[in-house]
C-alpha positions, 0 to 999 in steps of 0.5 A, spaced: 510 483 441 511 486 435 516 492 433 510 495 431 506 494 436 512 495 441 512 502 437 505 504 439 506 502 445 512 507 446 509 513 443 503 513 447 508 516 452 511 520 449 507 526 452 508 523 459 510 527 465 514 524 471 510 525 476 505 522 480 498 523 476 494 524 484 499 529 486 500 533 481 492 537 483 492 544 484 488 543 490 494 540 494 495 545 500 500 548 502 506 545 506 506 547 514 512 551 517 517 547 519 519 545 526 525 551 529 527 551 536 525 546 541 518 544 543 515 538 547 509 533 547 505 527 550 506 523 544 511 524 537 508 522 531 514 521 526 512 520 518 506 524 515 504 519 511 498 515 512 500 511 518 503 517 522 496 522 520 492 516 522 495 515 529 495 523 529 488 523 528 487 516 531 490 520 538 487 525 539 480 522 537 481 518 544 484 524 547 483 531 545 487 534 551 493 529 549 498 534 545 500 530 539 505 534 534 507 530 527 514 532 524 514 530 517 521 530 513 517 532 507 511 534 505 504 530 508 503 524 503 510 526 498 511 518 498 507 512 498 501 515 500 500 520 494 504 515 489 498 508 490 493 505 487 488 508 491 486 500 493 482 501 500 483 494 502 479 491 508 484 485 509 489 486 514 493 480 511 493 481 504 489 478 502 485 470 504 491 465 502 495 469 505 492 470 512 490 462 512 497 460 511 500 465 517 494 466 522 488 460 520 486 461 528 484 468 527 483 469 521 476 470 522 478 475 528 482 478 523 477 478 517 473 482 522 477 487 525 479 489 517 472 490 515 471 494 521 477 498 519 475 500 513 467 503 515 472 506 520 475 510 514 468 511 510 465 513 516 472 518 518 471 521 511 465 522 511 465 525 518 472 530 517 468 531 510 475 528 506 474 529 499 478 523 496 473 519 491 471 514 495 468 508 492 465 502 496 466 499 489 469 492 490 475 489 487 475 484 482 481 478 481 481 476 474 484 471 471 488 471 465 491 463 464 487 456 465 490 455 471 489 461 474 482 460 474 482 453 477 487 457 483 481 462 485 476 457 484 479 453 490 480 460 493 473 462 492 471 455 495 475 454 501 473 463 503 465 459 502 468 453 507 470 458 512 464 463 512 467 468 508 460 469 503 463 476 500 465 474 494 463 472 488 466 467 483 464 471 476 466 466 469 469 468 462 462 471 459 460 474 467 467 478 468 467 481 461 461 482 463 463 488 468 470 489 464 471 487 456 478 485 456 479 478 451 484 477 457 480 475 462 477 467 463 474 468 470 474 472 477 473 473 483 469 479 485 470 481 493 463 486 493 464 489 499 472 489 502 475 494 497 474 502 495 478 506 491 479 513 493 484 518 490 489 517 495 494 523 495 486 527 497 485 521 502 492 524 506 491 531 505 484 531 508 488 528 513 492 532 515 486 538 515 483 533 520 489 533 524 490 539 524 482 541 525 483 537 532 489 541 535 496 536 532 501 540 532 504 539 525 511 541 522 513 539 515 520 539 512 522 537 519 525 530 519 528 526 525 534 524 524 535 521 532 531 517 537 534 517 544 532 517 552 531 524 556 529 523 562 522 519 563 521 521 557 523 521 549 528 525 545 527 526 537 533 530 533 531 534 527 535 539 522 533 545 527 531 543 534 529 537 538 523 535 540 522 533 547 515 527 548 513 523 554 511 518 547 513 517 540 509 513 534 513 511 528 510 511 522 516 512 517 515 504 514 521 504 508 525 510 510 530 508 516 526 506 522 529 511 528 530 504 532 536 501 528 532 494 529 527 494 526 531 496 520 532 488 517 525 487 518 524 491 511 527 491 504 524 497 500 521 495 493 520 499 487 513 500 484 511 504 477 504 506 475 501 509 469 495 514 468 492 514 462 488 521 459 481 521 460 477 516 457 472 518 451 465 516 452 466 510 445 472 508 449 469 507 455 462 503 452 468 498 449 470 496 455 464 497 460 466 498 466 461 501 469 461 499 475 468 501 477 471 496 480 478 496 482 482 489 478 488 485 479 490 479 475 492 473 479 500 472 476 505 472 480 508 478 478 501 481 477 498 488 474 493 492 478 489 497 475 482 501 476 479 507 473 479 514 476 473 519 477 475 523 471 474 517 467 482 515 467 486 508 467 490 507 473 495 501 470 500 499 475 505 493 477 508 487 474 516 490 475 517 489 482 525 492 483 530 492 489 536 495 489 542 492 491 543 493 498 536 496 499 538 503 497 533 509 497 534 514 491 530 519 487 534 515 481 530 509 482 523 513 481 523 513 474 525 507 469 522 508 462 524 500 460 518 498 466 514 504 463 515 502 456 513 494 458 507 497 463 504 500 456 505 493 452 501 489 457 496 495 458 494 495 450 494 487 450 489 487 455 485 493 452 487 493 445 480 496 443 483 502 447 489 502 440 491 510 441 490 512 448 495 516 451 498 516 458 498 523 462 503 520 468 508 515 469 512 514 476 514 510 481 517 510 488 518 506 494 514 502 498 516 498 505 515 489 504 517 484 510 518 476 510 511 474 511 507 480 506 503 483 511 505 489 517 508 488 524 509 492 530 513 492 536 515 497 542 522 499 543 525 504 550 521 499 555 515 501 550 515 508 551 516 508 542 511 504 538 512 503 531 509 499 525 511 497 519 512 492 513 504 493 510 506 492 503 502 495 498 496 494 504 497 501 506 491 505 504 486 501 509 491 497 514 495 503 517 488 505 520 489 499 523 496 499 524 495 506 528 490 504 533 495 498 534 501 503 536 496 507 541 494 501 544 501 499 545 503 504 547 498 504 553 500 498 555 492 496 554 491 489 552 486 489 546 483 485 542 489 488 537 494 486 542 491 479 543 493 477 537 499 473 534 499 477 528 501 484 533 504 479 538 510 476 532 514 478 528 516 476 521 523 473 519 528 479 518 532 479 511 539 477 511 545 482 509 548 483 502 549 480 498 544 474 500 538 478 500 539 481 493 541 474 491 535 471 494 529 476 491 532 476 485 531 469 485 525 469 488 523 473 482 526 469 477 522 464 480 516 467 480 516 469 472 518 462 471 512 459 475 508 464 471 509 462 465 509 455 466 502 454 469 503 456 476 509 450 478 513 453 483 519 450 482 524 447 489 526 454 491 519 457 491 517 450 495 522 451 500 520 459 501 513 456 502 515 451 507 518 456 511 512 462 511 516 465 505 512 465 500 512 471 495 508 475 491 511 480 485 
């Protein structure tokens, strides 16, 4: 880029705040007491994001007279639930290719149930009257290279080939048509399997409904230790212990109570920005009327979308792991990552020239070998966790919630029944191999990027594997 463009670029945050743009809302509620003393349950739900609300909520639906408490070791929807895009997404298996390359067998079980999943959740805010911004808009996959195109037209045939007619294939002139970017040479629009919805909304009205139906929440309350108490379960916090009969997991990147399942994911740092509000003129130069979610179809690829207010979301593209998985406030903000966001932002929209970004942030979000989430059962299944949904958490922790519950009742489902739920991806191995081989994976991935899609031998031995990484 040039110096002057790199210039523009950085002074458009020059005004940015650190924080995430959805959770700096007046309307966030105020945090629940804190856990002091012992108590005791039917079912511990530990992790007040939306896996552990979502089982919460989820638990009580199938039981009222069930005694639910949820102990969060912040506030509900702190991390990587009130720091996402706010893509809803229907897929359990991020995305089609994906699926088909792990699960072809029940990939159309799972397309199913995933779009059962997602009414699920337009019904559940409608229902528990959650105003979250929801949109059944759709999301677009664009292509910015030749090769690109050609990748989701074969993606496009071969989800026609299978049954799947959701998606519509869009051409250079049809794409620009929905979103004017001179970036884009083709599309793949799924119309009916994406909402976008303000996702820190989307948990804070989770936690009324929770709350409405008798779960038990305390906040600033972390568990700190899982063991055996009699015929039941025992979980540790900094005040009291609670004693439950069942506990559910839902603490995805922070370290799982059962120490096993901790190999199983690596923590990947993800930045985003919010722009100001768009003016009408700048709205008409881009289109966009019909607010479809967009990702481009890179290796390390950008999402973006546009919020009720009329701002830009641009998000992705620098996907970092820390040395030895660690977890730090530190790694929630890097202004080098900002500064290259804003340079891709304005080539992408540069009739946007002048724009300025209100919000830039980044945070942690939980990854696993095969890019889609896991579950199991520890303490001769008297705890249930579920983990590993990378960057699919808006939609498939729902999902993920009913596994746990089903799991836990020892019941044989049509969740439970499938392989997806019954296997496990390949954990990570220890330092220094695991920094060793995501960085090269993301070298790789770049390199692939820029020279047509190639992957070279490393990329190609991860794909015979059942490794292949995305960004």
């Amino acid at each position: 880029m040039a110096p002057g463009a790199m210039r523009t670029a950085a002074q458009s945050l020059s005004e940015a705040l650190p924080r995430s743009y959805w959770l700096d809302d007046p309307g966030k509620p105020a945090p629940q007491p804190a856990l002091t003393g012992d108590e005791s349950c039917d079912l511990l739900v530990v992790g007040g994001g939306y896996s552990g609300l979502w089982t919460a909520l989820l638990a009580k639906e199938r039981d009222p007279d069930r005694d639910v408490v949820l102990i969060e070791g912040q506030e509900a929807g702190w991390a990587a639930s009130g720091r996402n895009g706010g893509f809803c997404a229907a897929s359990l298996t991020h995305g089609l290719s994906n699926g088909l390359s792990r699960w072809p067998g029940e990939l159309a079980k799972l397309e199913e149930l995933g779009s059962r999943n997602l009414d699920a959740i337009e019904e559940a805010v409608a229902r528990y009257d959650i105003d979250c911004d929801f949109e059944r808009t759709g999301e677009i996959d664009v292509a910015t290279e030749p090769h690109q195109v050609a990748e989701l037209k074969e993606l496009h045939a071969e989800a026609e080939r299978l049954g799947f007619t959701g998606s519509q294939w869009l051409d250079q002139d049809q794409v620009r048509a929905e979103v004017d970017s001179p970036t884009f040479l083709g599309g793949l629009w799924d119309r009916e399997g994406v909402a976008m919805l303000h996702p820190a909304k989307l948990a804070w009205g989770l936690k009324r409904a929770c709350l409405g139906l008798g779960v038990r929440i305390y906040e600033h309350t972390e568990g700190l230790d899982l063991g055996s108490s009699g015929a039941g379960m025992a979980v540790r916090t900094p005040y009291g212990r609670i004693f439950a009969r069942q506990v559910a997991l839902g603490t995805n990147i922070f370290p799982s109570l059962v120490k096993r399942v901790r190999a199983y994911t690596v923590p990947v740092y993800d930045y985003a920005l919010m722009t100001e509000p768009l003016t009408d003129a700048q709205l008409a130069s881009i289109g966009w009327k019909r607010r479809q979610g967009l990702g481009d179809s890179a290796n390390q690829f950008h999402y973006f979308r546009i919020t009720a207010d009329q701002r830009i979301l641009w998000g992705g593209y620098d996907a970092i792991y820390p040395y030895g998985g660690r977890l730090a406030a530190e790694y929630d903000h890097r202004p080098e990552t900002y500064l290259k966001l804003a340079e891709h932002f304005f080539t992408c929209f540069p009739q946007l020239a002048g724009l300025r970004f209100t919000h830039a942030w980044g945070g942690a979000i939980d990854t696993c070998s095969r890019f889609s989430a896991f579950f199991g059962t520890a303490h001769s299944g008297k705890v249930a966790y579920a983990a590993g949904f990378t960057g699919l958490g808006v939609g498939a922790t729902r999902f993920g919630g009913e596994v746990m519950l089903d799991l836990l009742a020892g019941e044989r489902t049509e969740r439970t029944e499938l392989e997806m739920v019954r296997s496990k991806p390949m954990p990570f191995p220890p330092e220094p191999l695991a920094w060793t081989g995501i960085s090269l994976t993301k070298w790789s991935l770049a390199r692939a990027d820029d020279r047509g899609g190639r992957r070279n031998l490393w990329l190609r031995t991860l794909d015979r594997f059942g490794l292949g990484f995305d960004s």
